[in-house]
N, C-alpha and C positions, 0 to 999 in steps of 0.2 A: 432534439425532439423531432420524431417525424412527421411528415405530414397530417398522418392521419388524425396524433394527439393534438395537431394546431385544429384543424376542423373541427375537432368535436368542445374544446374551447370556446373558438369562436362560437358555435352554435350551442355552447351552458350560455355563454357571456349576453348572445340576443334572445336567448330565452327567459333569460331574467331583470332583461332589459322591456321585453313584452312583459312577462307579471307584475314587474314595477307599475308601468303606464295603465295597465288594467287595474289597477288598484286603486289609482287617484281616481281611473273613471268609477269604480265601485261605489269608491268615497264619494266623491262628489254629487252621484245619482242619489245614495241614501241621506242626505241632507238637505238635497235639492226636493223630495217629498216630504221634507219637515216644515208646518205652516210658520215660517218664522217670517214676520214683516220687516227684521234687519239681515236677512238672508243668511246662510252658511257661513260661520265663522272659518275664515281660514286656517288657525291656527287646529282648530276641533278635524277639519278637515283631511290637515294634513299627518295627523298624530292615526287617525283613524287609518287612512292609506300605509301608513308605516307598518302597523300594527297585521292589517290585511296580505301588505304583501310579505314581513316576516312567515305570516304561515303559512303561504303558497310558497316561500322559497323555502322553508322547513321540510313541505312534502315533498317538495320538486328536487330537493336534493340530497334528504335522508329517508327517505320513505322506501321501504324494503317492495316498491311495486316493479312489476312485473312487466311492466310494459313501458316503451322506450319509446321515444321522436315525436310527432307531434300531438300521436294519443297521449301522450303524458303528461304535455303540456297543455291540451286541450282538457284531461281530467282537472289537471290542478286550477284552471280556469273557471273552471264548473266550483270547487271548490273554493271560488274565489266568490261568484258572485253566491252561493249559496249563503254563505258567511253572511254576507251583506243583506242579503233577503233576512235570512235570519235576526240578524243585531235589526232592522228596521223594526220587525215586528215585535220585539221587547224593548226598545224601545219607548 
């Protein structure tokens, strides 16, 4: 393998290591505005972050877009917390 396919690896690998983390923050934001007096169930929590960052890595890595590095990543971000906006307010 040459170098160039280790780099671009490594930089899928910390990319979806950021969507991952950006998801539990998604999660944990949208339950953290929910009036519960025994606070955010963990386990709802982290079913919810699972869910969120399956579909930022779905786009991030089958999504026939057009645009590469960190506009891509910064879209799928956007689509990340969009989700979450969204599921609060049907909620």
């Amino acid at each position: 393998m040459d170098s160039s396919a280790n780099v671009y690896f490594r930089s899928k690998r910390v990319s979806l290591i950021i969507l991952a983390v950006t998801a539990v923050v998604c999660s944990r934001l949208l339950f953290f505005f929910f009036k519960d007096p025994e606070g955010p169930n963990l386990f709802v929590v982290g079913v919810m972050a699972l869910l969120l960052f399956v579909l930022a890595a779905a786009v991030y890595l089958l999504g026939p877009l057009k645009i590469n590095g960190i506009n891509r990543l910064s879209l799928v971000i956007g689509i990340q917390v969009l989700a979450a906006i969204v599921l609060y307010f049907c909620m």
